[in-house]
C-alpha positions, 0 to 999 in steps of 0.5 A: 079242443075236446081231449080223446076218450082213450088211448088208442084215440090219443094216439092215432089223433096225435099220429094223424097230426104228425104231433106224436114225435112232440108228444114224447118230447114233451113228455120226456121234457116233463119227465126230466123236470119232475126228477124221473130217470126215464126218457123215451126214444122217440121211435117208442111204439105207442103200446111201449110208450103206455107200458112203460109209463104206466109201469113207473107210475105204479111203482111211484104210487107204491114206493115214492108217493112224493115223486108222484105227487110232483110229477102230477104237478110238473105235468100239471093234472088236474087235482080234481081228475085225479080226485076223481079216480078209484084208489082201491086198486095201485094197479088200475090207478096207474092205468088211469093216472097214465092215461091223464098224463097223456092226455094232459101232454097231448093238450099241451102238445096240440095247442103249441102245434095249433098256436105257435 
């Protein structure tokens, strides 16, 4: 499997699979065990869906460093992409880290869809 480069990839890769659905789910699923008060519909308009998302990892990185941690761990990103991001600037950071939440639900999504 190789991951999507962007977000608009992600997505139209998880709409073409009829998998976007289970990626809110799982993403919800995620969210609700990393101790988040935030689930989405699953009717989320994608641009929403990164908005939102990126909106309260934002604020994590800004207020709740620990919460954010453990979200990154729940979701299971990979340490070393996150290393590997600019952190001189919150806003752009969130933007990233976003994207790398997607990115990793979406691998989990795809590989039930394809293994189950």
């Amino acid at each position: 499997m190789s991951l999507p480069s962007n977000f608009e990839d992600l997505i139209s890769e998880a709409e073409g699979l009829n998998l976007y659905k289970k990626l809110i789910l799982q993403l919800n699923k995620d969210l609700l065990y990393a101790n988040i008060d935030l689930e989405f519909d699953e009717e989320t308009l994608p641009t929403s869906l990164k908005f939102v998302l990126q909106e309260i990892v934002f604020n994590l990185i800004n207020s709740k460093f620990s919460d954010y941690l453990n979200l990154l761990y729940i979701v299971d990103v990979s340490e070393a992409k996150v290393r590997s991001l600019d952190g001189s600037d919150a806003l752009k950071l969130s933007e990233d880290v976003t994207f790398i939440i997607l990115q990793r639900e979406w691998q989990k999504v795809w590989y039930k869809a394809k293994y189950s």
